[in-house]
C-alpha positions as CSV (number, residue, x, y, z in Angstrom):
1,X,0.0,0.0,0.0
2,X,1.2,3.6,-0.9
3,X,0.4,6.3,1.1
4,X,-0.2,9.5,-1.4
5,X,-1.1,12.1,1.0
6,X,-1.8,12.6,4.6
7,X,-3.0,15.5,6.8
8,X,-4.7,16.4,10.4
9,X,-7.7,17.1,11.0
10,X,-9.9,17.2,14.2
11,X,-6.9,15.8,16.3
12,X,-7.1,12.7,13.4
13,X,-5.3,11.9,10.0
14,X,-7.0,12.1,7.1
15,X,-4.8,10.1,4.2
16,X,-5.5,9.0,0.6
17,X,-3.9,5.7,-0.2
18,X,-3.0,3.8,-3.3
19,X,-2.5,0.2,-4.0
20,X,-2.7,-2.7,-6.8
21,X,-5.6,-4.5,-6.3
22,X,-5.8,-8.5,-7.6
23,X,-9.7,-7.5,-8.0
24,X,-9.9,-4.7,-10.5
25,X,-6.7,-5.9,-12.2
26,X,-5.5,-2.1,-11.5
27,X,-4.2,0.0,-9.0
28,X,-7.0,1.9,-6.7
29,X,-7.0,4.4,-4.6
30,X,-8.9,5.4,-1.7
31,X,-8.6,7.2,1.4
32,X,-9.6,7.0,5.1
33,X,-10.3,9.0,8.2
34,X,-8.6,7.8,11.5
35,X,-9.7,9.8,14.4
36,X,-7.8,10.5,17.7
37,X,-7.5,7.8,19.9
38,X,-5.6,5.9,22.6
39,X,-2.7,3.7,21.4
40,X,-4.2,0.4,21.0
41,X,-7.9,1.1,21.1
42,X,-9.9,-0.4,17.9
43,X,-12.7,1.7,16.5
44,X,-15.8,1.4,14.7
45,X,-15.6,1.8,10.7
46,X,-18.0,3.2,8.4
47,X,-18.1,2.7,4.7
48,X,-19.0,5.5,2.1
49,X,-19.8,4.4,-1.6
50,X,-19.9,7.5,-3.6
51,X,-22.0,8.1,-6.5
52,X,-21.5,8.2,-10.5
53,X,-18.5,10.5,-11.8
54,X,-17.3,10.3,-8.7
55,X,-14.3,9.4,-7.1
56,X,-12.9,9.0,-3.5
57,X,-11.8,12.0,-3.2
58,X,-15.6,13.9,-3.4
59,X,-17.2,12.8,0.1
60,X,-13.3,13.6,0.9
61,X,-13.3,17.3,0.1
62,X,-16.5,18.2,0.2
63,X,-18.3,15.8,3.0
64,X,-18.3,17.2,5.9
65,X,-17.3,13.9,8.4
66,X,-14.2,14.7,10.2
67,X,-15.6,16.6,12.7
68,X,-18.4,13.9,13.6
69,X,-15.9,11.2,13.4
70,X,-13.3,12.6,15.7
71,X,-16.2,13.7,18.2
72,X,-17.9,9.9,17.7
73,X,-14.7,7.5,17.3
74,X,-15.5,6.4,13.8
75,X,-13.5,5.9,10.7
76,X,-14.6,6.3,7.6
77,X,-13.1,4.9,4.6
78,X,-14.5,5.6,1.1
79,X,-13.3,3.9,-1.9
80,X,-13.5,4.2,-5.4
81,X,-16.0,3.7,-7.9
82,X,-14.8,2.0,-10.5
83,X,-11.6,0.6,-11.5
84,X,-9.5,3.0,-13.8
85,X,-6.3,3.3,-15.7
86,X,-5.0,2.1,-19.6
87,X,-6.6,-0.6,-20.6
88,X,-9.7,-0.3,-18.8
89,X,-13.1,-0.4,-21.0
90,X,-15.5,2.7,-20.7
91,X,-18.6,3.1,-22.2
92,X,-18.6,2.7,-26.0
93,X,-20.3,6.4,-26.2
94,X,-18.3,8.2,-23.5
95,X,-21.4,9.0,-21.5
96,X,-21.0,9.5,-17.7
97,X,-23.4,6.7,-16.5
98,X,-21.5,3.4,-16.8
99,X,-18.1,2.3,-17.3
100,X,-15.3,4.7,-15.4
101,X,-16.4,6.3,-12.2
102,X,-19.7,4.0,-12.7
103,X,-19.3,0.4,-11.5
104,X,-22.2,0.2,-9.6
105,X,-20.8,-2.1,-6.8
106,X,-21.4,-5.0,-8.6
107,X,-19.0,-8.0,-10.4
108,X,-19.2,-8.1,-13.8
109,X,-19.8,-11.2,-15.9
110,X,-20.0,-9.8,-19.4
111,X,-16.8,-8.9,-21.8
112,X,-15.1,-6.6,-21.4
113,X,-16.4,-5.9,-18.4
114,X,-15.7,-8.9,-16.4
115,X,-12.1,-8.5,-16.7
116,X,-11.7,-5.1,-14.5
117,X,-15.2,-4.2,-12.8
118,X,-14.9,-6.4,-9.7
119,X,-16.3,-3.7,-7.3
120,X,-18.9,-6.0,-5.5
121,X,-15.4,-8.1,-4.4
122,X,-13.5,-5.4,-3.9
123,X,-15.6,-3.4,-1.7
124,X,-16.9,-6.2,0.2
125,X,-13.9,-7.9,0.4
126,X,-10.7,-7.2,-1.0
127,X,-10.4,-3.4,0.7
128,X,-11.7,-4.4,3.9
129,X,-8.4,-7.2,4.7
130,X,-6.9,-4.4,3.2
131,X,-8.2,-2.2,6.1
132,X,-8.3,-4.2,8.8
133,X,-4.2,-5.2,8.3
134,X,-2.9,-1.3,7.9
135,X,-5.8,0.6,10.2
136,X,-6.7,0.5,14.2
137,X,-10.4,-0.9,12.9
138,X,-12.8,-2.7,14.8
139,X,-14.3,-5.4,11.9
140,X,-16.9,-6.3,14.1
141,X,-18.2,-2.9,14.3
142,X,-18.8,-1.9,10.8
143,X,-21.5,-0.1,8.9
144,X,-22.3,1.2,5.2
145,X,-23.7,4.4,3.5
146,X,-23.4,6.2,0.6
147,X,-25.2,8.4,-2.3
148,X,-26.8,7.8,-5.5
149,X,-25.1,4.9,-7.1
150,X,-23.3,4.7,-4.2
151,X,-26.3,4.6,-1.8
152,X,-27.6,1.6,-4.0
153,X,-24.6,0.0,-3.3
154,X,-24.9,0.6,0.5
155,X,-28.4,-0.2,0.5
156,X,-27.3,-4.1,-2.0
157,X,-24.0,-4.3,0.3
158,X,-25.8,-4.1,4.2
159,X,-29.0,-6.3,3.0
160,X,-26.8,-9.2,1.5
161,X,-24.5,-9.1,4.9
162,X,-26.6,-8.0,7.3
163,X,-24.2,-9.4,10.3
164,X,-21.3,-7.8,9.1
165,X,-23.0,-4.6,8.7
166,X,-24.7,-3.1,12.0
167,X,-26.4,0.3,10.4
168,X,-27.1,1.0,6.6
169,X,-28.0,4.3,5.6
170,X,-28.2,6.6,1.8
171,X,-28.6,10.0,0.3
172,X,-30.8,9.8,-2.8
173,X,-30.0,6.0,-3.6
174,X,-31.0,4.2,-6.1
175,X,-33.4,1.7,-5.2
176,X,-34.8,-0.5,-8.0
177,X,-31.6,-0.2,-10.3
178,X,-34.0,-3.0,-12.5
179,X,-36.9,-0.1,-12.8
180,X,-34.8,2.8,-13.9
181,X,-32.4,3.8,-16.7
182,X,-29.3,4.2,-15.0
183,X,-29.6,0.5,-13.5
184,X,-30.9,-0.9,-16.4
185,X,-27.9,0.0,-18.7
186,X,-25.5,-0.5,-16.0
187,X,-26.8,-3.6,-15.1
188,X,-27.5,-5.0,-18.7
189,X,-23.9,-4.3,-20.2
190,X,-22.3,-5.9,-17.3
191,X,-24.2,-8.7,-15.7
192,X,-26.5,-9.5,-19.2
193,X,-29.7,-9.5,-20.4
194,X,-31.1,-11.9,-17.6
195,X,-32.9,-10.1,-15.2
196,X,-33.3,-12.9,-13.0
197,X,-29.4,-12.1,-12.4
198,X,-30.0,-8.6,-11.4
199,X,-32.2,-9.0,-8.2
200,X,-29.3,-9.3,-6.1
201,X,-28.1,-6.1,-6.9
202,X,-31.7,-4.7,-6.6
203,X,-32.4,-3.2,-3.1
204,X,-35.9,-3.7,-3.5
205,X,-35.5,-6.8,-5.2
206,X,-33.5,-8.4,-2.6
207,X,-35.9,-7.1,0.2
208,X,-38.9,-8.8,-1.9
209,X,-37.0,-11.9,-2.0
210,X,-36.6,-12.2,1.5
211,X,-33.8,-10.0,2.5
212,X,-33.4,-8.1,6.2
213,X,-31.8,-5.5,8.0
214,X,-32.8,-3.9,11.3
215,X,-33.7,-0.6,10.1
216,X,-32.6,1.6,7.3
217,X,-32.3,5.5,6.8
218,X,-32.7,7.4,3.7
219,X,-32.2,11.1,3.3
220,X,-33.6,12.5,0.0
221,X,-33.5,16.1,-1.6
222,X,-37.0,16.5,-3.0
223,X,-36.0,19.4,-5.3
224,X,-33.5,16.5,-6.9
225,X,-33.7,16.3,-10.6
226,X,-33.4,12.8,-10.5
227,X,-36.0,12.2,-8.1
228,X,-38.5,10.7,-10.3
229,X,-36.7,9.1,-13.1
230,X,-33.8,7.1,-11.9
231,X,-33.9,7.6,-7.5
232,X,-37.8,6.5,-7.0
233,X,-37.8,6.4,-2.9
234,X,-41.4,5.7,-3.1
235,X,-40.8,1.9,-4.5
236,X,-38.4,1.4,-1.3
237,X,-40.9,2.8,1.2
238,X,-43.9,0.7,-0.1
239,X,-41.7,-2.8,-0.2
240,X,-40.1,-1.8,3.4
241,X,-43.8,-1.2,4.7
242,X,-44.8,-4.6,3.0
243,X,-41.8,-6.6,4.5
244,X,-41.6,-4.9,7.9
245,X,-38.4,-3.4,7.7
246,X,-38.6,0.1,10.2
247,X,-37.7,2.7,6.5
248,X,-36.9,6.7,7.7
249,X,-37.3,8.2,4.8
250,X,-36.9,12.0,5.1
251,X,-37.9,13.9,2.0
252,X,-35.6,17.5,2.4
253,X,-37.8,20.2,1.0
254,X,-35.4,22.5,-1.3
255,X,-32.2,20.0,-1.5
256,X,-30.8,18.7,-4.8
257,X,-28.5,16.0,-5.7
258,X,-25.3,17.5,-4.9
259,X,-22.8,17.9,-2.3
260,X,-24.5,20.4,-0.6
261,X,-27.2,18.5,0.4
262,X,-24.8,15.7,1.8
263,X,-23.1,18.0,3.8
264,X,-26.0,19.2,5.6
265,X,-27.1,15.7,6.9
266,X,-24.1,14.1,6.9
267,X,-23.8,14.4,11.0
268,X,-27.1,13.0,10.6
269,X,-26.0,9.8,9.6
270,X,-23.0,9.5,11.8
271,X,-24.7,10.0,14.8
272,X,-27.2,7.2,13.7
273,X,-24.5,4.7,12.6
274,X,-22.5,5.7,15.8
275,X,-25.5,4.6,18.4
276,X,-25.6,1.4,16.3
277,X,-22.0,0.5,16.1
278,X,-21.4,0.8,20.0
């Protein structure tokens, strides 16, 4: 592991590290937030997936965390979202919705895909021994959030591991990735044309086919462009209500899909994952 950069914050060290990952095939980089604490002590981690375009460095620079995780004891790590570098396929039409920063937390199984876009393994595996080995983390205290893309990903990660996780949360995910356009490219060019194949990367899919988690909480802007095309909260509410899964969903009058909005109930979040890691 390469360490690119490092800095203080809060009393904590906020670094951005680099390494070659057997997963992805390349090297990625991510960084992580260690806050003060005693020599020895092992702390509570929570994951951040970011969202499409993005990169680590987003939630990094414009989150808002460090303060809430030096105050709570958490780390945050947040990864990349995709894999990246020569040699790596993009999408045939350079749009910004699938292939580079677009890798939709899942494993590919479709050429070229397949080769490269192992985020599913290397989120859920691969970076956390990776963690664990070089941070002062707690893996039996971990939980997951993120936004957009990335917030599906939290939402597909926490209800297929439900003991790893302790707390799930999500800006403005997307929750039926198999009812909306972003999914439906994303998940067509790289897991194929069988649908059937999808639902485990499906939120709601994977709660209507049996999966659970303790509670969930979803912040969403409702002046968010995206709110009714690709985001659809509405289809996550009705299959929580149906399965008995305790949903806040907080609709933010005014709040779009940016970084802004994040910021503002980032604490928010933290403070919930914190009383549920312990």
């Amino acid at each position: 592991m390469e360490t690119v950069s490092t800095s203080t914050a809060f009393g904590g060290t906020q670094g951005v590290y680099r390494h070659a990952s057997a997963e992805t095939g390349t090297e990625m980089t991510f960084s992580v937030y260690v806050p003060p604490h005693e020599a020895g002590a092992r702390l509570p981690v929570v994951w951040y997936l970011s969202g499409l375009t993005c990169t680590h460095a987003n939630v990094t620079e414009k989150g808002e965390f460090r303060r809430a995780c030096a105050e709570l004891g958490l780390i945050l790590v947040a990864p990349d979202t995709s894999p990246r570098g020569e040699g790596v396929p993009d999408d045939p039409d350079g749009a910004y919705d699938f292939g580079l920063g677009a890798g939709f937390y899942v494993d590919a199984t479709q050429a070229p895909w397949s080769t490269n876009y192992r985020m599913w393994s290397y989120v859920t595996e691969e970076l956390p021994k990776l963690v664990a080995a070089e941070f002062p983390a707690d893996m039996a205290r971990q939980s997951i959030m993120g936004h957009s893309m990335g917030g599906h990903g939290a939402l597909t990660v926490g209800l297929t591991f439900p003991d790893r996780y302790r707390a799930v949360s999500a800006f403005a995910p997307i929750v039926a990735p198999g009812q909306v356009p972003w999914g439906e490219k994303a998940l067509g060019f790289y897991l194929g044309p069988d649908r059937a194949g999808w639902r485990r990367h499906d939120a709601v899919a994977l709660i209507e086919d049996g999966a659970r988690v303790p509670a969930l909480l979803v912040d969403q802007g409702a002046a968010d462009q995206f709110l009714e095309g690709q985001l659809r909260p509405e289809l996550l509410a009705a299959t929580c209500e149906k399965a008995g899964i305790p949903l806040t969903l907080r609709m933010q009058p005014g709040y779009d899909h940016s970084y802004y909005f994040i910021s503002t109930f980032m604490e928010d979040h933290l403070r919930w994952h914190a009383e549920r890691l312990g």
